[in-house]
N, C-alpha and C positions, 0 to 999 in steps of 0.2 A: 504494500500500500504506500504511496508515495505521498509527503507530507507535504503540504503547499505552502508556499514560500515566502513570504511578509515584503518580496524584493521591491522598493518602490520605483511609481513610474519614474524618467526622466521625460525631460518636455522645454521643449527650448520657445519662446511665447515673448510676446512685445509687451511692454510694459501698458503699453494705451490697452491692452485687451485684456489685461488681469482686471479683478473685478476689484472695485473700491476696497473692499477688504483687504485683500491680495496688496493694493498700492501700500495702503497702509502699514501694515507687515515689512514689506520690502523698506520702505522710508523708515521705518523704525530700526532694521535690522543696519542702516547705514546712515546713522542722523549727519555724521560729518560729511555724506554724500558719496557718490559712486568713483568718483576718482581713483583712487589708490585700489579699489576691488576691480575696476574693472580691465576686463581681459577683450582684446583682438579675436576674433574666430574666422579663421581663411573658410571658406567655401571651396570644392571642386573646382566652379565653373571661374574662378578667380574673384568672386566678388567675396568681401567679409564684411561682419556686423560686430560691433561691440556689446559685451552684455557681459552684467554679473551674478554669482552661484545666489539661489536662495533656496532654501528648504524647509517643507514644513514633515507633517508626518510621514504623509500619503506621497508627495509628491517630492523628486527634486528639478527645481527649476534652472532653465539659465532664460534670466529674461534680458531680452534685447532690451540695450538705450541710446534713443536715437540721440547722435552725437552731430554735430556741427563743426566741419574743419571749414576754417574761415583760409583757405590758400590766395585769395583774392588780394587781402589786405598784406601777406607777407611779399605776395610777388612785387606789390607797388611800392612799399619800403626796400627791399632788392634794389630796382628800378630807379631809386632816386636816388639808392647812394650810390650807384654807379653811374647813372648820369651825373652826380655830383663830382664823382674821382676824374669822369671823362673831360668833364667842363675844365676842371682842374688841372688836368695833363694839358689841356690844348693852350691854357691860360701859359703854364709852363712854356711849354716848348714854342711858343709866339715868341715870350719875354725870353728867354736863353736861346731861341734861334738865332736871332740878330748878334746877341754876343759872340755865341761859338763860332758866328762866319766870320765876323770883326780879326773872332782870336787864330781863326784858320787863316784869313789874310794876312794878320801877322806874323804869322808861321811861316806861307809862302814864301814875303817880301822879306824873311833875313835869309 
């Protein structure tokens, strides 16, 4: 006779579709917030979700948290300090152009 097994589900679920309770739970189980718990999950087809462990009796969860990378705002910070370094270099070699030919013709002419 084979004894049945207590094993809980796992179930991997969006935090928007847990039920009020369920949020509540999760937000309690992480009042300093999901930063530090949470983990990357690669997908097969290349795509991944972020999500962190939660557990009740029956169940253990990883629930997805939708995350926002803001790559927008760092490309344009990039972009301006290099257009800044660029501005910079041209400002340069304008202003030491004229000298270094000044110092090549004197080099020439002795």
């Amino acid at each position: 006779m084979a004894i049945p097994s207590k094993a809980k589900k796992h179930l991997v679920i969006s935090y928007r579709n847990l039920s009020p309770e369920l949020q509540e739970a999760v937000k309690a189980c992480y009042p300093a917030g999901f930063t530090d718990a949470m983990m990357r999950v690669d997908k097969p087809n290349g795509d991944f979700f972020y999500a962190v462990p939660f557990d009740t009796d029956d169940v253990s969860y990883l629930v997805k948290i939708d995350v926002k990378i803001d790559d927008h705002a760092q490309e344009e910070d990039e972009k301006d300090y290099f257009d800044d370094e660029l501005k910079g270099a041209d400002e340069i070699q304008e202003e030491g152009g004229s000298e270094l030919s000044e110092e090549a013709d004197d080099d020439l002419n002795d």
